[in-house]
Every structure is written in C-alpha cells, then in structure tokens.
C-alpha positions as CSV (number, residue, x, y, z in Angstrom):
1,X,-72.2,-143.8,-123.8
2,X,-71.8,-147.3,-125.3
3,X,-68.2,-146.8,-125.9
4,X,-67.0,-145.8,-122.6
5,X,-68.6,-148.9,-121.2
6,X,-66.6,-150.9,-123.7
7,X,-63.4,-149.1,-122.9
8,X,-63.7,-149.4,-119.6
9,X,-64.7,-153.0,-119.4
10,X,-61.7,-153.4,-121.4
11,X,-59.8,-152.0,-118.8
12,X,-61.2,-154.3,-116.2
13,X,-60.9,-157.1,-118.0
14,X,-57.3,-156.7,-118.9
15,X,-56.2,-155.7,-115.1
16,X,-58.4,-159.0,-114.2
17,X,-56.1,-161.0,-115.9
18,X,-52.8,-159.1,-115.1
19,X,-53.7,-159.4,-111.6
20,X,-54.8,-162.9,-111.6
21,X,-51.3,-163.4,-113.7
22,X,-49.2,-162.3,-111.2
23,X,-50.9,-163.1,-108.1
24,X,-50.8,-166.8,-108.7
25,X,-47.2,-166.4,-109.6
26,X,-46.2,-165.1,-106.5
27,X,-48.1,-167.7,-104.6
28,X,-46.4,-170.6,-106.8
29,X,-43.3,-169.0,-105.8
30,X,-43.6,-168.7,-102.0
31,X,-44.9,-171.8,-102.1
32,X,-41.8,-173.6,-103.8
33,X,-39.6,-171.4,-100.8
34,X,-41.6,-172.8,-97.9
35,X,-40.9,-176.2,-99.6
36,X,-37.5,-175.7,-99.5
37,X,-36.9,-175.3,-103.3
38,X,-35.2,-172.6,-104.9
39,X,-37.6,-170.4,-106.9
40,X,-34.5,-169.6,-109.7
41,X,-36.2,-172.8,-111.5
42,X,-38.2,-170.3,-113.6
43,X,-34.8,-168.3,-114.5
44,X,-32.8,-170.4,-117.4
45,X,-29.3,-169.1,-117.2
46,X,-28.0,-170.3,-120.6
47,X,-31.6,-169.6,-122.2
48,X,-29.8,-167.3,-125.3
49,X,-30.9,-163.7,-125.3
50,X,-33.1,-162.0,-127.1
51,X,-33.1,-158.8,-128.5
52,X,-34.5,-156.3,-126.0
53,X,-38.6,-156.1,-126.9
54,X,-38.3,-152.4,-126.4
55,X,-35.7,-152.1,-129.3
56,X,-37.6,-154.1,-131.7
57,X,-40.7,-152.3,-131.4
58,X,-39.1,-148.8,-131.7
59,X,-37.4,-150.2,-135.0
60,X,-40.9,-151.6,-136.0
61,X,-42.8,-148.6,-135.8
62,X,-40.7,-146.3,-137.3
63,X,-39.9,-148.1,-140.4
64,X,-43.9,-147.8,-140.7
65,X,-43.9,-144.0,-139.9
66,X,-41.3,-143.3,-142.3
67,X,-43.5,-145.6,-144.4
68,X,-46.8,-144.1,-143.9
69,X,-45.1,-140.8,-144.9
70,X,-43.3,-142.0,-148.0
71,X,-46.3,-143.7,-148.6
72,X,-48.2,-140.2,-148.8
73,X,-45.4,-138.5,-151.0
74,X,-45.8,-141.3,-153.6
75,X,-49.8,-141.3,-152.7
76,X,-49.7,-137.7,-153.9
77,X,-47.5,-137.8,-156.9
78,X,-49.3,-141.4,-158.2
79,X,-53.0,-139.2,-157.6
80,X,-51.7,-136.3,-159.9
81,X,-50.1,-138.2,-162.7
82,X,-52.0,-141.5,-163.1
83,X,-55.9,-141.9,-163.3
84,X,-56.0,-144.1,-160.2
85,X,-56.9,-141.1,-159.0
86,X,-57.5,-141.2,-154.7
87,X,-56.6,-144.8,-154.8
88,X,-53.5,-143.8,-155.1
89,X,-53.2,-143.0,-151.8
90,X,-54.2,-145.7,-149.6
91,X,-52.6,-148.3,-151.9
92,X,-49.0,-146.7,-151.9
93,X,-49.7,-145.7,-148.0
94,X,-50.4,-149.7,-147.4
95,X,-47.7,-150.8,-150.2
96,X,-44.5,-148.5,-148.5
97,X,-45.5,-149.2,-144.8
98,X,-45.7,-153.2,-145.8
99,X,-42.2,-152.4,-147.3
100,X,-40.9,-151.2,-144.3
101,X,-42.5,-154.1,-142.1
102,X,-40.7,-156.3,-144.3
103,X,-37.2,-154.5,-143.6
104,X,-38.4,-154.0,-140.1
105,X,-38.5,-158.5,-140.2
106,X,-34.9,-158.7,-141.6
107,X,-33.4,-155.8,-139.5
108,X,-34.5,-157.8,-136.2
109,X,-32.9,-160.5,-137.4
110,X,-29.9,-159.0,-137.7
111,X,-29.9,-157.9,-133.7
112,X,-30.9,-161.2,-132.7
113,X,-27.5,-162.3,-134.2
C-alpha cells in the first residue's frame, strides 16, 4: 500500500511543477503582449542547434541494450571458464554497457557537428 502512495505522490508532485511551469509562462507571455512587447524575446534565432533530444536518447539507450546483452554473452563465457564464477556477470554486464555509454558520448558529438 506504501508504494502506491509513493507513486502516486510522485505523480502529483511532478504535474505540480509542470503545471506551475507552464502556467506562469503563459502569464509572463501575455503579459509582455498587453505591454506591447513581442513575446519572440524567449526564441534566439542564431542560438546554434542542437541535436534533436529524441535522437540522442535513442542512440544512448541502445548502445546500452546492445551492451547489456554483450555484456551477458561475455558474463556467461567469463562464469564458465574463469573462477570469478557469478561475478562474472554483473561485472562484464556493467563493464560493456559503460563501454557503450562511452561510444554513446563520442557518437553525440559527432551529430552535434
């Protein structure tokens, strides 16, 4: 029962501060129109662009999929020839998926160039 309440005060919590977000934003805005200002202030045209968010996370997380699984393979071939023995497997799961963090970092880079 204990974790529902925590989930769903989550919830509320992060919708409070959305909502508070964006409501105050909106009434800065109409405020700067009634005033006579244009609200396009908060838009920088010659800000340079980014790399889309959207691509950077789908690169992210599968470099550490196709880390956790590689991870797993070398987990299970580390477990049967070595006497680490099940340590194997968390260490090469965390080892591989760090790996492919790391060529996640230098692949976003790239698109931001």
């Amino acid at each position: 029962m204990e974790a529902v309440l925590v989930f769903i005060s989550l919830f509320l919590v992060i919708f409070g501060i959305s909502y508070l977000y964006f409501s105050t934003r909106h009434k800065e805005r109409l405020a700067l129109i009634e005033k006579g200002v244009d609200a396009g202030i908060f838009i920088s045209p010659k800000a340079p662009r980014a790399a889309p968010v959207w691509k950077i996370l789908t690169l992210n997380l599968a470099l550490v999929m196709m880390g956790v699984g590689l991870g797993i393979i070398i987990g299970g071939f580390l477990a049967e020839l070595t006497v680490i023995g099940d340590a194997a497997y968390p260490a090469s799961i965390f080892m591989v998926s760090g790996l492919g963090l790391l060529i996640g970092h230098f692949q976003t880079k790239k698109l931001d160039n």
